[in-house]
N, C-alpha and C positions, 0 to 999 in steps of 0.2 A: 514682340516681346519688349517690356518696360523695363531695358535696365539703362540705369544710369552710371554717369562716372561715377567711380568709387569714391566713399563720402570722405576717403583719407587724402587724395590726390587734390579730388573738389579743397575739400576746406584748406589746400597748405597751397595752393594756387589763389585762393580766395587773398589769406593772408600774404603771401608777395606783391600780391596787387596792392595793397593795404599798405604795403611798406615801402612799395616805388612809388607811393602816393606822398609820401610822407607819414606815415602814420606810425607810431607806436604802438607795436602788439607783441605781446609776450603769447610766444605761438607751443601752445600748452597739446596743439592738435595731430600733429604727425610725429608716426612711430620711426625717425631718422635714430639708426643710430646714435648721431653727433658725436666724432670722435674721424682722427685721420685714419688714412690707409699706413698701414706700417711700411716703412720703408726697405722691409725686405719684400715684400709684396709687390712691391712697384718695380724692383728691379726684375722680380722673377715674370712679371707680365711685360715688361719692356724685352728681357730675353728673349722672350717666344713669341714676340710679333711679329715674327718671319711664316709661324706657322700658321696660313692661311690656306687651308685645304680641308674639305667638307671630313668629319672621322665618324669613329663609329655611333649609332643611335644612344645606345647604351650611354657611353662617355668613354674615352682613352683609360687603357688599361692603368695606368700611372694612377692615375682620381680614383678609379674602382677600388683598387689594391688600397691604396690611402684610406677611402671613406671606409670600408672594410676594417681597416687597422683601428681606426677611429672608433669605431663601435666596438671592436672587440678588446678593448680597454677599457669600458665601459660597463662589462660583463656580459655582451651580444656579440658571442661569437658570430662571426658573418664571412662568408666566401665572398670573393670578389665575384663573382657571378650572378650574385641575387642585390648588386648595387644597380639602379640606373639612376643617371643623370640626366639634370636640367636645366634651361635656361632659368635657373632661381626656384625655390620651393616652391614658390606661386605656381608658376607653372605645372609642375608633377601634381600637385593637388588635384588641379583640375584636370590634367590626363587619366589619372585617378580614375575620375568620375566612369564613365565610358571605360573602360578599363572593366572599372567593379561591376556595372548597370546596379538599375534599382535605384529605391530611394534612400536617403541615408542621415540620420540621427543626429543633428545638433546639437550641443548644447546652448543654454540660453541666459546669459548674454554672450557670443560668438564672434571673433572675428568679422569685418566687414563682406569680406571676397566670400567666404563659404558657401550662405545661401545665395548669394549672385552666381555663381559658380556652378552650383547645384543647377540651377533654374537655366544654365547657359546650356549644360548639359543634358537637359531635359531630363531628371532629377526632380522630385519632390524632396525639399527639405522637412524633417520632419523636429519639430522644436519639442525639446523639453529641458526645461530649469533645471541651472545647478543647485547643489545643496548647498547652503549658507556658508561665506568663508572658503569654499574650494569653487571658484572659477575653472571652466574648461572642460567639466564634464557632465555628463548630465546626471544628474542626480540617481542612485541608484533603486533607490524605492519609488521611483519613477516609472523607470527603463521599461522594467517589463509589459507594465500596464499599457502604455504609448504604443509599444511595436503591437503587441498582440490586438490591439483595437484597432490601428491602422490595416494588419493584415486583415481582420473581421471584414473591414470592408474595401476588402480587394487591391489594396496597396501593397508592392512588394519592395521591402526595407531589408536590405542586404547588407547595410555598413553602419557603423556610427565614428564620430570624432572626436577626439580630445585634441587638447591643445596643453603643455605641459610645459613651464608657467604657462600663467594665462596670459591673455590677451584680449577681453581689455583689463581684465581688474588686476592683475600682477600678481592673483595668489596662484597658489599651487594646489593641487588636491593630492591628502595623503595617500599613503603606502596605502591602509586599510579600503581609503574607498575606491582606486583602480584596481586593487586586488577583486574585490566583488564588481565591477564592470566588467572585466574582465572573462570571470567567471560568469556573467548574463549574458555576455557573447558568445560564449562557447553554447549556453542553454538555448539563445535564441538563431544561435549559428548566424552570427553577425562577424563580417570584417571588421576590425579595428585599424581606425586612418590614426596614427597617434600624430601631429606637430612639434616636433621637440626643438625647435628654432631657438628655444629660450634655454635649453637646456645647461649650456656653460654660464647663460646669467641669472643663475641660482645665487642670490646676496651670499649664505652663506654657503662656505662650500661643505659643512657638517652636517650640515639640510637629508635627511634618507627622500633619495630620490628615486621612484620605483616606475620604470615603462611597461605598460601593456605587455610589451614584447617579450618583459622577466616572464611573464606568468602565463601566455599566450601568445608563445612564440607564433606557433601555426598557423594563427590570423593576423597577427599584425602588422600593418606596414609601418615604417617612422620613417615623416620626412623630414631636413633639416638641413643647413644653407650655413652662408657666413655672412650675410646681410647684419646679423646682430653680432654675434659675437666678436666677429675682425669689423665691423663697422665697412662691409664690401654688396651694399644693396645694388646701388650703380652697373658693376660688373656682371650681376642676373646671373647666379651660379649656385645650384642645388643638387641634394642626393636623397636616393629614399634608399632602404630597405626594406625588400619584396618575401615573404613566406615561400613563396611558390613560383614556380618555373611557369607554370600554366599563366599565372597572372600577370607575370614579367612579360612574357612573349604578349600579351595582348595590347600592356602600356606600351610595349617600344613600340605596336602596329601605329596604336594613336601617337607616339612622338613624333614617329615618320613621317606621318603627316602632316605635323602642327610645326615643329622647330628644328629637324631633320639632323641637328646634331650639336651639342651647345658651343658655345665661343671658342677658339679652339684655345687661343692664347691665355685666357680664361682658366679655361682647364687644367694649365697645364701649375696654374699658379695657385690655383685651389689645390691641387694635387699636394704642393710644400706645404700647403697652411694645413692641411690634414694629417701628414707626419707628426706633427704637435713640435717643430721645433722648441727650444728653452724661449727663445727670444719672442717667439709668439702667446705660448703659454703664459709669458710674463704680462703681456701686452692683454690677453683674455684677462688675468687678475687683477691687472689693475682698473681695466673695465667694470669688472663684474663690482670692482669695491668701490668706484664711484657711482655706476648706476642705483645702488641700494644707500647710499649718502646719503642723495640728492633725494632721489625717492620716499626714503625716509622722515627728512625734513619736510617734503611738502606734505607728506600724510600729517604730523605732526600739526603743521599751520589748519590743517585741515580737520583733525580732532579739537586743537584750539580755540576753534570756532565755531564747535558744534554740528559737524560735518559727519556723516558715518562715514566709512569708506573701508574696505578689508584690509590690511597689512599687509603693505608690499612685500614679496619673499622671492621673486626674479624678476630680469628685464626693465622696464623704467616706467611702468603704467599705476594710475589708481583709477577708481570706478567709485568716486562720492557720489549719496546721494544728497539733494538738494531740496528735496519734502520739506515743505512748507513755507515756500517763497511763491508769490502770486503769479505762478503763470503758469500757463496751458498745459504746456506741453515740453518734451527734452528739446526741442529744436528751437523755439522760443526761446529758451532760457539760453541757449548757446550765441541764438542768435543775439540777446540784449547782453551776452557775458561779452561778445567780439565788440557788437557796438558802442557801450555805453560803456566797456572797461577797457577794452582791447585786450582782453585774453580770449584763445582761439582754443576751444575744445571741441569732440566731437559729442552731439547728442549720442542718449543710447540707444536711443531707438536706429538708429543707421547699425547698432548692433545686433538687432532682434527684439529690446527691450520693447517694453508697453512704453509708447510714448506718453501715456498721461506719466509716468515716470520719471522725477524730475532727476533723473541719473546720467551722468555724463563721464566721459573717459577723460582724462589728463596725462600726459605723456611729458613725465619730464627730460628727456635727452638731448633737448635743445637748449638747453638755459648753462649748458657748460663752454659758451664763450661764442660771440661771430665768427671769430680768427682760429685758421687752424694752432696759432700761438696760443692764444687762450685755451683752445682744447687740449694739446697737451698740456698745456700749465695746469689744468683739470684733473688731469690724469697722472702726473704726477706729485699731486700736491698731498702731503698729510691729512689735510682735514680741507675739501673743497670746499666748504661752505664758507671758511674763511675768506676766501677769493672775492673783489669787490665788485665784481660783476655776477658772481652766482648770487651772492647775498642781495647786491641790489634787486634782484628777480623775484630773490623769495620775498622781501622788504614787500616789494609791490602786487606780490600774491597777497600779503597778508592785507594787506590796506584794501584791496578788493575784497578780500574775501569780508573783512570788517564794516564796509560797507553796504552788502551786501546784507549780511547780518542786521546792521542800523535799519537795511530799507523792511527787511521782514515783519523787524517791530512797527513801525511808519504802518505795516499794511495792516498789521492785526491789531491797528487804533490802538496805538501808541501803547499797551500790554507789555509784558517784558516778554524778549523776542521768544519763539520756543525753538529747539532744536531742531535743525536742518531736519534729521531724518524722521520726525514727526510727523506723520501723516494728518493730513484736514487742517492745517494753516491756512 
């Protein structure tokens, strides 16, 4: 089986290499929060580093109860019974798999890990495009078409996934069109995997944000983590919510397996961050109002130039496309963006995309400072952009991206340049 390291690990490994070399690179590539551990967090995981004894598969009742309460603020009523926990979302996803059997529904452009994930699982990914402007799901006048022609010839496709914001593009897909996904699950008697990671980094918080799980409770699972929102990837600590006891009992068989019971100490400090204290809830807001800043401004630099790219609306990602700049393919063009600019993004096709597809992901949450000083300075500031280390970042996005622009024209013999998302440049 051909899989390889994940192209987010690969490229942010690439980039440190590149930067213990000496080199200068604005690392536009890995989805890091960038932001510290709150220091109530630190103290509640240093409390309970005493507890080093194997608990239960699930996760310790403290987390369940928590992640429970969690959701059911949210408007998903939830028992702590139908929570299990993980070493990290990532993880449960892929227990998931095995778990659900069968093949299961992508959307297209996806997460990196999904169809790796699928294929590890012996899983067929089954891809179909989002509709324009809502990344993360697959299009709904799609849906049906895709399953029904895969099952015609003998495939059996049991689940599909959203991702809620997305990931890569940073949009969201509205109330109206998860509500008929939804409703194509129930007609095609599909699982819903929903991702809601992104969920608290919703720019605004006025945003109507609607889960699978409003309207399809009976199928859906949501899984979801503090990797983003408390900026706690490192620690590798996740929760889903399960419909069904049957399906619960099958994922804990495969956790038993795989990670026999997540960190305990871990646990115990996700459990706090789950209560929603003020002091953390503050710490999510102030997060959520820089990531959509910063985000903002680069999409900005990026329409300034002639770039498409959907409206960031969570999380810290854009998905431009770069149609009509002379080169092959999305890994090319990443590749000549690292070398010849040193800016590090990820092609899209490491996402599912058609690689003749000059579309690539940008991840702004590293450009809020080296020093964990500068990152709260980030976090705390009125207006980040003002900060002379964010601005310098964007400064140098923009001169790239301007030059970029200069080479387009150069290539279409000296023409005035045409817009990035122009196809046949």
């Amino acid at each position: 089986m051909g899989i390889a390291l994940s192209a987010t690990l690969a490229a942010n490994e690439e980039i440190e290499r590149r930067r213990l070399a000496g080199e200068r690179v604005l690392n536009l590539a890995f989805g890091e929060a960038g932001l510290p551990v709150h220091p109530v967090l630190r103290e509640r995981l240093a409390d309970a580093a005493g507890h080093n004894g194997y608990g239960p598969v699930a996760g310790i009742p403290e987390l369940r109860e928590a992640a429970a309460g969690y959701w059911s603020r949210r408007g998903l009523p939830t028992d702590p019974d139908s929570v299990v926990c993980g070493p990290g979302s990532k993880a449960l996803l892929y227990g998931l798999l095995p778990a659900i059997g069968g093949d299961i529904v992508l959307p297209v452009p996806s997460w990196v890990s999904y169809a790796a994930q699928a294929e590890l699982a012996g899983a067929r990914p089954l891809p179909v495009p989002s509709p324009p402007g809502e990344g993360g799901v697959p299009d709904p006048d799609l849906l049906a078409g895709a399953v029904l022609d895969a099952r015609s010839r003998g495939r059996r496709v049991s689940a599909l996934l959203v991702t809620l914001p997305d990931n890569p593009t940073g949009t969201l897909a509205g109330a109206a069109t998860v509500r008929r996904i939804a409703e194509l699950a129930r007609e095609l008697d599909l699982l819903i995997v929903s991702d809601e990671i992104y969920r608290d980094l919703v720019h605004d918080p006025a945003t109507e944000f609607l889960s699978p799980a409003d309207v399809a409770p009976e199928r859906t699972i949501v899984t979801s983590g503090l990797s983003k929102s408390l900026a706690l990837g490192g620690w590798r600590i996740g929760v889903a919510r399960l419909p069904s006891g049957e399906l619960r009992d099958r994922l804990l068989a495969v956790a038993s397996e795989i990670w026999s019971s997540p960190a305990a100490p871990v646990q115990r400090a996700a459990a706090h961050a789950y209560t929603e204290p003020p002091e953390l809830t503050e710490r999510i807001e102030r997060s959520r109002r820089l990531h959509g800043a910063v985000a903002r401004a680069v999409h900005g630099l990026l329409a300034g130039a002639g770039v498409p790219a959907g409206a960031p609306r969570g999380g810290f990602y854009l998905y431009p496309d770069f149609s009509g700049l002379p080169f092959g393919d999305s890994a090319e063009l990443a590749a000549h963006l690292l070398g010849a600019h040193g800016v590090g993004v990820l092609p899209g096709h490491a996402f599912g995309d058609d690689p003749r597809a000059l579309r690539v992901r940008m991840a702004t949450s590293l450009l809020y400072g080296g020093t964990a000083e500068r990152r709260l300075a980030a976090l705390a500031a009125p207006d980040p952009l003002e900060l002379p280390w964010i601005a310098a970042s964007l400064d140098r996005l923009s001169e790239v991206l301007g030059r970029l622009r200069a080479g387009a024209g150069t290539a279409a013999g000296r023409r005035p340049p045409r817009a990035f998302g122009d196809a046949g440049a």
